[in-house]
C-alpha positions as CSV (number, residue, x, y, z in Angstrom):
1,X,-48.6,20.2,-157.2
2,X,-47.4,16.6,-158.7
3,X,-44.5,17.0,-161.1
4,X,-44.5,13.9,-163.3
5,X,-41.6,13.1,-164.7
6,X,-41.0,10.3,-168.0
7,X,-37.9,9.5,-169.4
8,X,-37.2,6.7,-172.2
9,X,-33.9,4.2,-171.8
10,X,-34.1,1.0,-173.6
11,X,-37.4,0.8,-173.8
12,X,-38.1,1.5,-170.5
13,X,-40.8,3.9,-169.5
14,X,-40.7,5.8,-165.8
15,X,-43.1,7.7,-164.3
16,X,-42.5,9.3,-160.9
17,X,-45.0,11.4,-159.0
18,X,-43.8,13.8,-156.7
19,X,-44.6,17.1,-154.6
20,X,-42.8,19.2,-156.1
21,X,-42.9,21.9,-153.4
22,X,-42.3,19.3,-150.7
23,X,-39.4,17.8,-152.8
24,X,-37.7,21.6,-152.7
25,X,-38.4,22.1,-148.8
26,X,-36.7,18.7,-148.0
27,X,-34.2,19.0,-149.9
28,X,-33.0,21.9,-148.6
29,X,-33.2,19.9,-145.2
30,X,-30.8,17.4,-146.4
31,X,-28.6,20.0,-147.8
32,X,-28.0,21.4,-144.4
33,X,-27.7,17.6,-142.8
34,X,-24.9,16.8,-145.3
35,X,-22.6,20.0,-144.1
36,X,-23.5,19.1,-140.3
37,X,-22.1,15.6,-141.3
38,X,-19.0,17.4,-142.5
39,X,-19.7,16.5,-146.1
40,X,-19.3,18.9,-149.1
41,X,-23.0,19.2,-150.7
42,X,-21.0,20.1,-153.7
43,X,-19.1,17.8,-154.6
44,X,-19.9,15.5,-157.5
45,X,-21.4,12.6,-155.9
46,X,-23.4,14.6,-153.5
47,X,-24.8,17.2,-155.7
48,X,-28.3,15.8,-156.2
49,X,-28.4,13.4,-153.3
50,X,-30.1,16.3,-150.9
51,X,-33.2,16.0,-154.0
52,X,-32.9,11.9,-154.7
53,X,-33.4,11.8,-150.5
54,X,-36.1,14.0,-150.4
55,X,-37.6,12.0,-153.6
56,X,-36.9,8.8,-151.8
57,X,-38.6,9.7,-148.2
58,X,-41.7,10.4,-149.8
59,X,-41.8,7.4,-151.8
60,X,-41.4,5.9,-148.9
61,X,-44.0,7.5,-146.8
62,X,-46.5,7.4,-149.4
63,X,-48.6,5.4,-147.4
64,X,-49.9,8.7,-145.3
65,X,-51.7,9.7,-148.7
66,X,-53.7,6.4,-149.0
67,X,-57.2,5.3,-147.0
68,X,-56.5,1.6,-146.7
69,X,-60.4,1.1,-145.7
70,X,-61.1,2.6,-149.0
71,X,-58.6,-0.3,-150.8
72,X,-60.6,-2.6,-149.3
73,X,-64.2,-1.3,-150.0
74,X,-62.6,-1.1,-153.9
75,X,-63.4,-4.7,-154.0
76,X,-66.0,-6.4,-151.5
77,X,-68.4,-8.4,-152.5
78,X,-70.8,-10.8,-151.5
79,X,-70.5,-14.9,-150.7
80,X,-71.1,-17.7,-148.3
81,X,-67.8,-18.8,-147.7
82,X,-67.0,-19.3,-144.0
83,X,-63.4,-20.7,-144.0
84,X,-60.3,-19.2,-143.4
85,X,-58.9,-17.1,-145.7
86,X,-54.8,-16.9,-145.8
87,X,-52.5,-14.6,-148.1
88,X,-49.2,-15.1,-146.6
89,X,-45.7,-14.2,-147.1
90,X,-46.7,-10.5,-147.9
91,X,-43.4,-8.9,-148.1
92,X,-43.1,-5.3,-146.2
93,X,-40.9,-2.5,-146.0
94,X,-41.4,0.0,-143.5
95,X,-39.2,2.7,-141.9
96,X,-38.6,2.7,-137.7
97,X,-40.1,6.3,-136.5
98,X,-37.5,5.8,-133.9
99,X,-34.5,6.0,-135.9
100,X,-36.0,6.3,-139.7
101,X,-33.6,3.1,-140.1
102,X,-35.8,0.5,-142.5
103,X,-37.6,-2.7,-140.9
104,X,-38.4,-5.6,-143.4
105,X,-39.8,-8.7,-143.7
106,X,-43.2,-10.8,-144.3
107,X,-46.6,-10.1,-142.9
108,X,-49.1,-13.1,-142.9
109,X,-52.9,-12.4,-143.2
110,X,-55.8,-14.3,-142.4
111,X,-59.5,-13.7,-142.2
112,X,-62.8,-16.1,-142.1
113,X,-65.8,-13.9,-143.8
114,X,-69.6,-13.2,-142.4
115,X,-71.0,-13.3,-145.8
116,X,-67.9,-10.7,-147.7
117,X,-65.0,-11.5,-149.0
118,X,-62.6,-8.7,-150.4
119,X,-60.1,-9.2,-153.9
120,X,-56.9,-11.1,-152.4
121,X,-54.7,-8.4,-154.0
122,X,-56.3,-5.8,-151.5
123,X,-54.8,-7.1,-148.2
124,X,-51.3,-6.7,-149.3
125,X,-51.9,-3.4,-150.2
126,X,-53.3,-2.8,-147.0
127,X,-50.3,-4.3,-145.6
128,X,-48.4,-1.5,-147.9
129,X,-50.6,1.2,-147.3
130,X,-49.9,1.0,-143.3
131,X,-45.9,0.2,-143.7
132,X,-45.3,3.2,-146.2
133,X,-45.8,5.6,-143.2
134,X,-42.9,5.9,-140.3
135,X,-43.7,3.0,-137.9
136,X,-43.0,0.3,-134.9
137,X,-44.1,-3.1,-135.9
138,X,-46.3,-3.5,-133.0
139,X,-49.1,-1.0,-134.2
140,X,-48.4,-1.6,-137.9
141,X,-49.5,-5.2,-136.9
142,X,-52.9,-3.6,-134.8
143,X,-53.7,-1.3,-137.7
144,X,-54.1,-4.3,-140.3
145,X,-55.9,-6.0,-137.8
146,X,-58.1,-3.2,-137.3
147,X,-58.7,-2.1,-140.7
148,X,-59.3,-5.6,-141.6
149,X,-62.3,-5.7,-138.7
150,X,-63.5,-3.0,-138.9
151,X,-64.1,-2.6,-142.7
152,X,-64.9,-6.6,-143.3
153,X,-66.4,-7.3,-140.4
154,X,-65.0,-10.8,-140.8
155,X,-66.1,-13.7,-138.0
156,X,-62.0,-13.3,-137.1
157,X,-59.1,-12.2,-138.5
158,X,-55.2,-12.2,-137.7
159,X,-52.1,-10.8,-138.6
160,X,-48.4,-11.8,-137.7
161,X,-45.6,-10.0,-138.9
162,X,-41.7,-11.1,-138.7
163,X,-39.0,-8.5,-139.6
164,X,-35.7,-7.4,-139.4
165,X,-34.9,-3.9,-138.2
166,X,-31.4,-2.3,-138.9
167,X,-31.8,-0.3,-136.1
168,X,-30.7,-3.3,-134.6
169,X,-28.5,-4.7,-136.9
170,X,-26.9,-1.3,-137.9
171,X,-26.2,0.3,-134.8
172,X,-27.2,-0.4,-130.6
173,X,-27.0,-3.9,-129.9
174,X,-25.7,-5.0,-133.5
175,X,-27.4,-8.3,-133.8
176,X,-27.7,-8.9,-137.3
177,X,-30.0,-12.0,-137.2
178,X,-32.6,-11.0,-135.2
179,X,-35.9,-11.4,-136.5
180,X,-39.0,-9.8,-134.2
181,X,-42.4,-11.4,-134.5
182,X,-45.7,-9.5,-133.8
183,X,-49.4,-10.9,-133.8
184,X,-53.0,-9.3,-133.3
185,X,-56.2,-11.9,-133.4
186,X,-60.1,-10.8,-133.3
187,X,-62.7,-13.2,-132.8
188,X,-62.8,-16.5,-134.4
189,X,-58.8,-16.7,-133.9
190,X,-58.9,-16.0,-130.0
191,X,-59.7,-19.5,-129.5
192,X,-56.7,-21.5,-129.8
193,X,-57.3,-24.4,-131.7
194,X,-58.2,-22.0,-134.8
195,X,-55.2,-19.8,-133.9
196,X,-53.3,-23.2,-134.1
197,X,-54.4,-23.5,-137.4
198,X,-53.6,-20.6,-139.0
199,X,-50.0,-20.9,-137.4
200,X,-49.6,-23.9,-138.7
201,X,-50.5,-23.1,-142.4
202,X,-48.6,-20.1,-142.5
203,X,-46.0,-22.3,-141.4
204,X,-46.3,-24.9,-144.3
205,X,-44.9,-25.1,-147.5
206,X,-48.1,-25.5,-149.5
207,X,-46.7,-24.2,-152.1
């Protein structure tokens, strides 16, 4: 069941969507984490925390509710154009499945069609649809590629990602500016003077 919930301040209209059920489950969950942690689940400031947690993990798993080949299908259509595509810069926000700690950062997305091209505003929220699940950047890199393929069937495409995970700025080795980088490449971009290319436009300040 989705429990939608509006309120009014200023103007401002909000509408959240949850699972209602789920939301209760978790939160009973985070209840029990809090007094493990030696915290008082009673106290003022913790009172609801245990529900906005629960609330806030599956906003930020959403992605496991979304087809991200159907995003794309939602707007293919038909043309000739044969050069490379780019949407770059794509900010993500993902969570590490190794420590639920958040990674963050750009992903840069490139594609040259065999007679489709899909609406621009799709491939970042392909980008989303993948990062909103628990993740390492290495396969969250793979599965845009993939989806991207395999829906598309493009002459190439390919994906690099640079993040920052707090896994490893938080805790472990503590370096706080590290940035990894992850790429995947299908056809057209496996030869390297067109991976050269798309390197050196997402590298550029066209803008």
């Amino acid at each position: 069941m989705i429990d939608e919930t509006d309120f009014h301040e200023e103007g401002y209209k909000k509408i959240d969507r949850y699972n209602t059920e789920k939301i209760s489950e978790m939160a009973e969950h985070y209840t029990d984490i809090l007094n493990k942690l030696g915290e008082d689940p009673e106290r003022e400031g913790l009172i609801k925390t245990p529900e906005r947690v629960a609330k806030a993990m599956q906003f930020l798993t959403h992605g496991y509710d979304l087809n991200p080949s159907d995003i794309i299908k939602s707007a293919m259509f038909s043309e000739e154009y044969r050069q490379m595509v780019i949407v770059k810069d794509i900010e993500l926000y993902s969570l590490c499945e190794h420590h639920l700690l958040p990674f963050f950062g750009k992903a840069h997305v490139a594609y040259i069609p065999n007679g489709k091209i899909v609406g621009l505003s799709k491939i970042p929220r392909v980008v989303d649809a993948f990062a909103r699940r628990l993740q390492v950047q290495e396969r969250l890199t793979t599965q845009i590629r993939d989806c991207i393929e395999s829906t598309l069937q493009p002459i190439g495409v390919a994906v690099v990602i640079e993040a920052s995970h707090l896994c490893m700025q938080m805790r472990g080795i503590q370096k706080q500016n590290s940035v990894t980088t992850t790429s995947a490449f299908t056809g057209e971009f496996l030869k390297e003077k067109t991976r050269a290319e798309f390197i050196s436009l997402i590298g550029s300040k066209l803008h």
